[in-house]
N, C-alpha and C positions, 0 to 999 in steps of 0.2 A: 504494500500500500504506500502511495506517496506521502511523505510526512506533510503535516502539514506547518506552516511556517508564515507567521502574521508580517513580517519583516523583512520580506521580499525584496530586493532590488527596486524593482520598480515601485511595487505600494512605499517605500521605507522614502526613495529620492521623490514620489509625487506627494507623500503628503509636507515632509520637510519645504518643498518649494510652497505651497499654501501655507506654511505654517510662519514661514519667512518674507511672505508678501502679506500677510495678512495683520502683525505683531512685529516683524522682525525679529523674534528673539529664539526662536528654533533653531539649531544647529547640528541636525544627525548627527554628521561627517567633519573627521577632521578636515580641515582645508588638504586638499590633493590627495586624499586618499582615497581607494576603492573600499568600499564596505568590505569587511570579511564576512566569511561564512556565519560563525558566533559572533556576536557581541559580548565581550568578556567587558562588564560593569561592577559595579559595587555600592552596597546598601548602607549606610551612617550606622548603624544601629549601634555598634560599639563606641558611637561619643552620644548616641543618642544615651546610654546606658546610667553613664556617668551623672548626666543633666538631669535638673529639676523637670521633675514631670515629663521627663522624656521629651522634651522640647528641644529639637536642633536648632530653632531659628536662631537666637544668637550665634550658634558655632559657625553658622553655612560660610561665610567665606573660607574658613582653615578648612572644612572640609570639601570644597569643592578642589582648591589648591592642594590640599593632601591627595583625594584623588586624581589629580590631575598628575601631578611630581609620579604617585606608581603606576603612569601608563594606563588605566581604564578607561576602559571606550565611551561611558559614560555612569551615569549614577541614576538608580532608584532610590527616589526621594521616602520620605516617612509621609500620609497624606496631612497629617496636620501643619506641616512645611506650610503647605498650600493652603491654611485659614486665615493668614492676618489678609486685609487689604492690599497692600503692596507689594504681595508675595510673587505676582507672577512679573511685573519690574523689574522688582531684585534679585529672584533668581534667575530670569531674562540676562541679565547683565552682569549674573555670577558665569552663568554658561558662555557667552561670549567671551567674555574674560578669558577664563582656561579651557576654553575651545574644548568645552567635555560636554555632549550634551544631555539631556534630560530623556530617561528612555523610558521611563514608569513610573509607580507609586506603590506601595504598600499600603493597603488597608484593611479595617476589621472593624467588629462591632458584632452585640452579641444578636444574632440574627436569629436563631432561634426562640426570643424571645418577642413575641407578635407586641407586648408592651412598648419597646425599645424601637419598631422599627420608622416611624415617623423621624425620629432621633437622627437612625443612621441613613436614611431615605434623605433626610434635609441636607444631613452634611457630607453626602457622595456627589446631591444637588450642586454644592457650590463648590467643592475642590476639582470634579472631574472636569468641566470644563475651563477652569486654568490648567489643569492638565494638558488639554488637549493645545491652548494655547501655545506652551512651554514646548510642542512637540511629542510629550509621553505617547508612547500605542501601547501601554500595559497596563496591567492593574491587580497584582497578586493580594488576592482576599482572602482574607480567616473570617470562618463563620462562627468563632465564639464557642467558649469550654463551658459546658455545665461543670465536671470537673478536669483539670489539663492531665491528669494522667489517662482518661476514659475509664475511670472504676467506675462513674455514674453514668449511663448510657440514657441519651436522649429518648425521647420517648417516639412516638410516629407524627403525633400533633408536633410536637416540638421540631421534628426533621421535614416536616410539611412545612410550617412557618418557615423555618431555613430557606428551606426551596421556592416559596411565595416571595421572599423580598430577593434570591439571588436571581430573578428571572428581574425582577423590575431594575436590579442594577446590570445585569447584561445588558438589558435594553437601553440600560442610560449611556453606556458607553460604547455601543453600537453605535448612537445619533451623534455618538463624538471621537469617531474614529479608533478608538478605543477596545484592545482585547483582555477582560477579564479572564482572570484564572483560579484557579482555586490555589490557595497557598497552604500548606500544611502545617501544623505542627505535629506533636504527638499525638493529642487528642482527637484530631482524626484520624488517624490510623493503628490507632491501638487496638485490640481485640479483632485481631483480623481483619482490619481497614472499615469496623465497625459504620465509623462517622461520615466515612468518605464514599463510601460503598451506599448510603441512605441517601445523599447528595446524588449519586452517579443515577440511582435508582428514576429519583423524580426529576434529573434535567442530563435527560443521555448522552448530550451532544456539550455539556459544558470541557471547555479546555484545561488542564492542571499546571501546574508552576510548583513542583514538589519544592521542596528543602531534602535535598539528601542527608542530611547531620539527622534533621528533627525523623526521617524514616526509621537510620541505624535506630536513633533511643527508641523508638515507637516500636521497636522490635522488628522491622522490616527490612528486609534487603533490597539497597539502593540499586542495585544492577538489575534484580529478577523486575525491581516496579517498574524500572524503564520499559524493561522488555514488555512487559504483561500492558502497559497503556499507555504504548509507543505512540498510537494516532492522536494522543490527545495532550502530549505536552510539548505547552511553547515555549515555557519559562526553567529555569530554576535555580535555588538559592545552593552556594558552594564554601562550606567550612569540613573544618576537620576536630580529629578529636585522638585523644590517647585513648592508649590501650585500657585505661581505668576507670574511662569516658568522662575524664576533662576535656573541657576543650583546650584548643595549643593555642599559643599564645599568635601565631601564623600558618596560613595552608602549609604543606610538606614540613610540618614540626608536630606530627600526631603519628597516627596508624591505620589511617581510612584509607581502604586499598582502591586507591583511584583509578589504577591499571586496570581495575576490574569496571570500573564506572566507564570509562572512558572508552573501553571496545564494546560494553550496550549501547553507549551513546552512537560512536561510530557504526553499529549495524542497523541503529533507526533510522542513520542519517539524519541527527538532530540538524535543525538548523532555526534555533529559538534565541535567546537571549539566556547567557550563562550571568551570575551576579554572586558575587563572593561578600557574604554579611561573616564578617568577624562578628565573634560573642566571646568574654570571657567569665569566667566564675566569678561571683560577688565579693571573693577576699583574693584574686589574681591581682598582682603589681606586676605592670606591664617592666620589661625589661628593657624599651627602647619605643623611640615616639612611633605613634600609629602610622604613620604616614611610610614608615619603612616595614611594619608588618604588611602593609597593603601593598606595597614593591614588590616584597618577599612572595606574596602570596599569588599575585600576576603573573610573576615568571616559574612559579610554580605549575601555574594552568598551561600555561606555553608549554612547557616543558615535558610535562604529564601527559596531559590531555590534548595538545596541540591546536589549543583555541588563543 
């Protein structure tokens, strides 16, 4: 089956061209470069980690410049980046700057809860289309833990509601050029891909953006999931972890056998968007500024997996 692949040549340089006459501030492509096959990007999450409330916006210049200095193709944002007013300016003009541009977003919200979803309906309303401005075509979404290990297993109402508001934000980022994916953590795929599996059930044709780290913990093997729903991933997230399942402080400083990731990939013929989110443990002292784990971790993917 031909993979499928939202970041096409052509769709990836026609929407960039609207995105750039219409805002100016989209930037796919470094200047003179041919797109590659992957897009090897990377996610804040690890200075997000650090910060009050999980808020990058202050940080975004050091991290747009930190990703830029280790060579990534560009960067998925956090989607609360994209709620003050000014946001799609200033990261407009962070992108330019270091000619890194904007490829997606991360978002979540507890979806399963029909209470809640007004909440998250309103505020996928107003970031997804700065998204779309900014150039994003992604949208990796968690649908919310009853509990993150999946000891408590959602109910059928509760995976119906799930599935009632993931169908109204596929549609919203449909109209904004925009492909959602499902993002994983554990709690969807614990108990036999329990969560993920209830999702796949009521929307057959949704796309995934696994986290290969969050599969290992979920119990799952990141190679066989390629294999087994090779047609349906466009995304996905890239760390590593020791043998004792710390995570490592940089890609190729763990024990994730990526030789094994990296020939499922090559026999689907991925051609999605790779994204390396550094995470470290809650009492981890980093050994060296981020900006060099994220170097480290680049030419790791180069080197490994040949993205």
């Amino acid at each position: 089956m031909k993979p499928t692949h939202p970041v096409s040549r052509r769709c990836f340089l026609k929407a960039a061209a609207a995105g750039t006459a219409s805002v100016g501030l989209a930037r796919p492509l470094r200047a003179g470069l041919q797109k590659p096959a992957v897009v090897v990007g990377a996610h804040p999450w690890v200075y997000a980690a650090r910060l009050p409330r999980n808020d990058i916006t202050p940080a975004l210049p050091q991290i747009f410049a930190d990703m830029s200095y280790a060579g990534m193709g560009g960067i998925e944002l956090m989607h609360t980046a994209l709620r003050p007013d000014d946001a799609v300016a200033r990261i407009g003009a962070l992108s330019r700057k270091h000619d890194l541009p904007v490829l997606g977003m991360s978002f979540g919200g507890e979806m399963w809860d029909r209470a809640k979803h007004r909440e998250v309906l309103a505020d996928a309303k107003l970031v997804i289309p700065r998204l779309a401005q900014l150039g994003g075509r992604t949208m990796g979404t968690s649908v919310g833990a009853v509990s993150w290990g999946g000891k408590i297993r959602k109910t059928p109402a509760q995976l119906d509601a799930q599935a009632d508001l993931l169908r109204k934000l596929i549609a919203l980022c449909q109209q904004h050029g925009i492909v959602l994916n499902l993002h994983n953590h554990t709690y969807e795929v614990a108990n036999d891909l329990y969560d993920l599996k209830g999702t796949l059930a009521r929307i057959p044709d949704v796309k995934l953006g696994p986290d290969l780290n969050w599969l290992i913990r979920g119990g799952v093997d990141p190679a066989a999931f390629i294999r087994r729903f090779r047609d349906r991933i466009v995304f996905m997230h890239l760390r590593d972890q020791k043998k004792d399942g710390r995570w490592s402080e940089a890609m190729g400083e763990g024990d994730t056998d990526f030789v094994a990731i990296a020939a499922a990939l090559k026999e689907i013929h991925f051609r999605g968007l790779a994204v390396i989110e550094l995470a470290w443990e809650a009492n981890f002292k980093p050994t060296r500024p981020v900006r060099e784990s994220l170097k480290m971790s680049r030419e790791f993917v180069r080197r490994t997996m040949g993205y």
